[in-house]
mmCIF file of the C-alpha atoms, coordinates in Angstrom:
data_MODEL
# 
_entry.id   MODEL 
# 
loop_
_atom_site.group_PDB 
_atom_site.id 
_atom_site.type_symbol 
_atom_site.label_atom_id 
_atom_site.label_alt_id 
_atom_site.label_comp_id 
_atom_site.label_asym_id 
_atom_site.label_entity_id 
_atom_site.label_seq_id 
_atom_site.pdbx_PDB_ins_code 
_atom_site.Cartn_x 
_atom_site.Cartn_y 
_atom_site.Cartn_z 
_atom_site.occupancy 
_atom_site.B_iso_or_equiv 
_atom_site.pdbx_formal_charge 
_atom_site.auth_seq_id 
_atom_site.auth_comp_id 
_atom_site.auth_asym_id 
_atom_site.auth_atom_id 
_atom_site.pdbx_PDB_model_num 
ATOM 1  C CA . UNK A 1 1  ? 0.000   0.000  0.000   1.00 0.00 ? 1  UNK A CA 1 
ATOM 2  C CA . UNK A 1 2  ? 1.079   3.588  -0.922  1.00 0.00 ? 2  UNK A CA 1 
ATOM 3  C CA . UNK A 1 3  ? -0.076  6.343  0.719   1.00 0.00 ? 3  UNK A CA 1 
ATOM 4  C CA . UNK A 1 4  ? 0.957   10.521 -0.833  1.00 0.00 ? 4  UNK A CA 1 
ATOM 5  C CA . UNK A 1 5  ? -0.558  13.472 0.104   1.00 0.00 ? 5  UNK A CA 1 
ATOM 6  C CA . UNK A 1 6  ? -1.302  16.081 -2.756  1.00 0.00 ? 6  UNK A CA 1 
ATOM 7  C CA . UNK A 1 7  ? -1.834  19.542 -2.661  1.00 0.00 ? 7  UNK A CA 1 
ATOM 8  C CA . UNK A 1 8  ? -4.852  20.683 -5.763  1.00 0.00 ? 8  UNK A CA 1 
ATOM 9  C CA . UNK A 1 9  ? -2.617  23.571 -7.540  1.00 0.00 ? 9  UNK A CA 1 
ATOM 10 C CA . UNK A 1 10 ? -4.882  24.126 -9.734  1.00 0.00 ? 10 UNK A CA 1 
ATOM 11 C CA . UNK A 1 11 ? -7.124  27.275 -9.275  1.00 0.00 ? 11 UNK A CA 1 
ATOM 12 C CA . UNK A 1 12 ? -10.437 25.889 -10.143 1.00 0.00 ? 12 UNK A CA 1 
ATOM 13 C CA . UNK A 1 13 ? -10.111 22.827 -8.138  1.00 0.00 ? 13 UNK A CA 1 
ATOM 14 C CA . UNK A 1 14 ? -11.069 19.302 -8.802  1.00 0.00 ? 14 UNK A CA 1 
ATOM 15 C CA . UNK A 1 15 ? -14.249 19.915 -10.831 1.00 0.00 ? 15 UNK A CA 1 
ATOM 16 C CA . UNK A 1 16 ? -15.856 18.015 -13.035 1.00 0.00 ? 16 UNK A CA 1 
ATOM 17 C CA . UNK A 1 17 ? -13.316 18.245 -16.289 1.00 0.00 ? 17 UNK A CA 1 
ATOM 18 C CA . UNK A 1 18 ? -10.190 17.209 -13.545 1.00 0.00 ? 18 UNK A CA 1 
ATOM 19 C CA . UNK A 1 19 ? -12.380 14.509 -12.333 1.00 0.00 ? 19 UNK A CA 1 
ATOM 20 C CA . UNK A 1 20 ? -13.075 13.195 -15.162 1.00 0.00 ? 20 UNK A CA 1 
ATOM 21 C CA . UNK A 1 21 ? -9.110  13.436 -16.097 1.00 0.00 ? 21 UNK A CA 1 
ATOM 22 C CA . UNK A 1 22 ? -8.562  11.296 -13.088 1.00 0.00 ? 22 UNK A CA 1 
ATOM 23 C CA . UNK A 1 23 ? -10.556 8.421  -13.127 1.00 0.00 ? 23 UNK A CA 1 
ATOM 24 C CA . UNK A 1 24 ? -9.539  8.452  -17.440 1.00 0.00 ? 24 UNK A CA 1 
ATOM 25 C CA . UNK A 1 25 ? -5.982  7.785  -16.512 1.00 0.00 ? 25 UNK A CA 1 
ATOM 26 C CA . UNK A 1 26 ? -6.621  5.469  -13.905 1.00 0.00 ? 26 UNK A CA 1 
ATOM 27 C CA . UNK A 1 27 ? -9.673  3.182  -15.082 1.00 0.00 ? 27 UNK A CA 1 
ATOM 28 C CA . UNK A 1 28 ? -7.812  0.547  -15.649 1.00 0.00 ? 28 UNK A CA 1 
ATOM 29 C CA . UNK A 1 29 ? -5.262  0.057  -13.116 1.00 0.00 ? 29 UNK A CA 1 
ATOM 30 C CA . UNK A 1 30 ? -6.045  -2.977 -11.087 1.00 0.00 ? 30 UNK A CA 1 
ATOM 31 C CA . UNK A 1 31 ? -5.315  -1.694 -7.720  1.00 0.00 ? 31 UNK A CA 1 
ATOM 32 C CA . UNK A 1 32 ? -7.884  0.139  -5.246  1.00 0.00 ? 32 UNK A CA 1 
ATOM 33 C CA . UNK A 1 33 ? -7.124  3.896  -5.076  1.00 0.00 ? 33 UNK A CA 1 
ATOM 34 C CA . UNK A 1 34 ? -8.914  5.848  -2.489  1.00 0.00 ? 34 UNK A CA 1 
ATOM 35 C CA . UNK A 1 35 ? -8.499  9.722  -2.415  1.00 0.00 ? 35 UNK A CA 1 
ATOM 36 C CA . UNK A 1 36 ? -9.056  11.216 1.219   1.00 0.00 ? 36 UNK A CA 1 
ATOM 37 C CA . UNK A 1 37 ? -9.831  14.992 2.630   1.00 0.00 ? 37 UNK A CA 1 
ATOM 38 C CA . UNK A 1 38 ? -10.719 15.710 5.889   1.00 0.00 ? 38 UNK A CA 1 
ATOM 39 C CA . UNK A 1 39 ? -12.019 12.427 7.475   1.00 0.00 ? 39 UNK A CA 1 
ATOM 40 C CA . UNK A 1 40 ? -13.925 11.965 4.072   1.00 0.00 ? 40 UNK A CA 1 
ATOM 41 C CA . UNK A 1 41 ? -12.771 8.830  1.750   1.00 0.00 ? 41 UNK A CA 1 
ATOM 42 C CA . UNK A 1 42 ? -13.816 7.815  -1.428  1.00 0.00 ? 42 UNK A CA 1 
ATOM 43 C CA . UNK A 1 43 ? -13.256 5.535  -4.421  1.00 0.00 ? 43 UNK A CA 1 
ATOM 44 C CA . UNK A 1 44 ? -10.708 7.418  -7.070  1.00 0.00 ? 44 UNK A CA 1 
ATOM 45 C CA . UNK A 1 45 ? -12.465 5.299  -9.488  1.00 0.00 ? 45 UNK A CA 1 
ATOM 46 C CA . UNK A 1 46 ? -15.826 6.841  -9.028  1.00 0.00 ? 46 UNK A CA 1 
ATOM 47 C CA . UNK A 1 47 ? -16.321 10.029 -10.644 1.00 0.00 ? 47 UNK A CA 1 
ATOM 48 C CA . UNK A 1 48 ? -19.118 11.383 -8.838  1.00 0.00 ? 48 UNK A CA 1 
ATOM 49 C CA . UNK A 1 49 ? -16.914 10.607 -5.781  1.00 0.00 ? 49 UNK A CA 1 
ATOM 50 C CA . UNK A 1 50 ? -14.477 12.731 -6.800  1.00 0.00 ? 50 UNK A CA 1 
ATOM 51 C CA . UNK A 1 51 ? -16.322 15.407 -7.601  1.00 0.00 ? 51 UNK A CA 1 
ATOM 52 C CA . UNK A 1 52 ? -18.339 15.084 -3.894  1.00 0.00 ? 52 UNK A CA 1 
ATOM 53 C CA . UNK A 1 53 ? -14.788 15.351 -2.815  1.00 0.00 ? 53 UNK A CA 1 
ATOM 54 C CA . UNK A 1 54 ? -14.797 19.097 -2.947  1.00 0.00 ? 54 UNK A CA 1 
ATOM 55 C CA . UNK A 1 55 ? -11.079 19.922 -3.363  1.00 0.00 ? 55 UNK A CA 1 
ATOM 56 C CA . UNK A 1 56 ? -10.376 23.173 -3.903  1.00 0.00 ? 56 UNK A CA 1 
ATOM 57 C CA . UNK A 1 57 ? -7.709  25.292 -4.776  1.00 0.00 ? 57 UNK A CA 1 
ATOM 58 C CA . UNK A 1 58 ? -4.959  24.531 -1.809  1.00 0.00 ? 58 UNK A CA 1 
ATOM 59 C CA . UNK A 1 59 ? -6.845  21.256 -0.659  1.00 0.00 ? 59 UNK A CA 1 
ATOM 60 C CA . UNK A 1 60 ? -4.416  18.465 0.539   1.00 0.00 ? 60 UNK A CA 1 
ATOM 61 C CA . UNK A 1 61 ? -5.625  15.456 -0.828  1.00 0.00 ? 61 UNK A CA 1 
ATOM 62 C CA . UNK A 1 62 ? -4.487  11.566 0.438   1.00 0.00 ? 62 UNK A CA 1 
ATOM 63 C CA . UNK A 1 63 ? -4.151  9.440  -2.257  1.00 0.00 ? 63 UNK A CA 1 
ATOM 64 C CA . UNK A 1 64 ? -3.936  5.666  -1.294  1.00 0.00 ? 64 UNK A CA 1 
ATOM 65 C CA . UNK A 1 65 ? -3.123  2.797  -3.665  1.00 0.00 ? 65 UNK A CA 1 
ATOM 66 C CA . UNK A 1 66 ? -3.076  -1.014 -2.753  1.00 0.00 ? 66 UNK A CA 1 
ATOM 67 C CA . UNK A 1 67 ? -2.825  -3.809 -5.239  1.00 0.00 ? 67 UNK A CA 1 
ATOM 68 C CA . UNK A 1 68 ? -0.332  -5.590 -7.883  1.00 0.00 ? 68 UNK A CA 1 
ATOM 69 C CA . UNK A 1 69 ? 0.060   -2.133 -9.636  1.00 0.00 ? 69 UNK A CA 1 
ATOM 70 C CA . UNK A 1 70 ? -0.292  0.613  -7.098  1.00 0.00 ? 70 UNK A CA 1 
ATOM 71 C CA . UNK A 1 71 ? 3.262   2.300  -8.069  1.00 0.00 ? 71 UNK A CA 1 
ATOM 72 C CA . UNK A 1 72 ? 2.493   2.644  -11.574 1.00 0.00 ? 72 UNK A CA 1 
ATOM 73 C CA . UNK A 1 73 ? -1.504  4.421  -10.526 1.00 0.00 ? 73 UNK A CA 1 
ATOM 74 C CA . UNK A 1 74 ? 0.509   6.576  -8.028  1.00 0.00 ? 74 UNK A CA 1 
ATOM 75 C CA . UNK A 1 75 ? 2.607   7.642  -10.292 1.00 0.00 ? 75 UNK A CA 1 
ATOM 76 C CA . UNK A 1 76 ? 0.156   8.499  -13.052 1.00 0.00 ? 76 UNK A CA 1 
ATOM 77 C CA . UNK A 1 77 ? -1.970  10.690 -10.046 1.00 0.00 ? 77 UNK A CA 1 
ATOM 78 C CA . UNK A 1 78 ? 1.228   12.279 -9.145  1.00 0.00 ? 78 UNK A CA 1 
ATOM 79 C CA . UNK A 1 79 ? 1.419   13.863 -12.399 1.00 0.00 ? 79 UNK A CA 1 
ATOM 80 C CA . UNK A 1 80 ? -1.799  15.115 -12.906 1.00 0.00 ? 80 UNK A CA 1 
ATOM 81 C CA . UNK A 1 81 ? -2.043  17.276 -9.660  1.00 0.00 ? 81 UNK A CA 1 
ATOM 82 C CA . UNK A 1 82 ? 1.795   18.026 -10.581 1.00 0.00 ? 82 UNK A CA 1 
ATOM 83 C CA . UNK A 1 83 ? 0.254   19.155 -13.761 1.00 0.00 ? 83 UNK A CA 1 
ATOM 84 C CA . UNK A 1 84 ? -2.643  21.028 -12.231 1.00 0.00 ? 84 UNK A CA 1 
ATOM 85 C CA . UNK A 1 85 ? -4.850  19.032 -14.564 1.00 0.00 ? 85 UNK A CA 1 
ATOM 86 C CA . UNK A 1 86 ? -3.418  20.342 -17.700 1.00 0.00 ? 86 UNK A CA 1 
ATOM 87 C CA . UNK A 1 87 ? -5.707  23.957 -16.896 1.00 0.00 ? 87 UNK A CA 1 
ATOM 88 C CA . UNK A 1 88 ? -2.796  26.537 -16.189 1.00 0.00 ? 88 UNK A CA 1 
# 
């Protein structure tokens, strides 16, 4: 299990266009990924999820992957939020 915690750099937020983004890139990784704010967790598969998430701008969000490919599904999260979605 991998656990990071991201900060949303992006000025909008995760809305629904990053959410989407997010579950795109990681629909078919194998491994559970949960994304956590505040003592609320979800599925990082589940696109309504994330949006109910309500990260905004300067949110720290913990991502948590557990299965065969978890590295590879952290990595490709890392990059979004390091990318602020591809919006700035």
């Amino acid at each position: 299990m991998l656990e990071k915690i991201l900060t949303v750099s992006n000025r909008a937020g995760i809305h629904a266009r990053p959410a989407a983004m997010l579950v795109q890139a990681i629909k078919d990784f194998t491994c559970a990924i949960y994304l956590e704010k505040g003592k609320h967790r979800i599925k990082g598969k589940s696109i309504m999820g994330v949006i109910t998430l309500s990260a905004a701008y300067g949110s720290a969000v913990k991502v948590i992957t557990d299965g065969e490919d978890e590295a590879q599904a952290m990595d490709v999260i890392v990059r979004l939020f390091e990318s602020k979605f591809e919006e700035e």
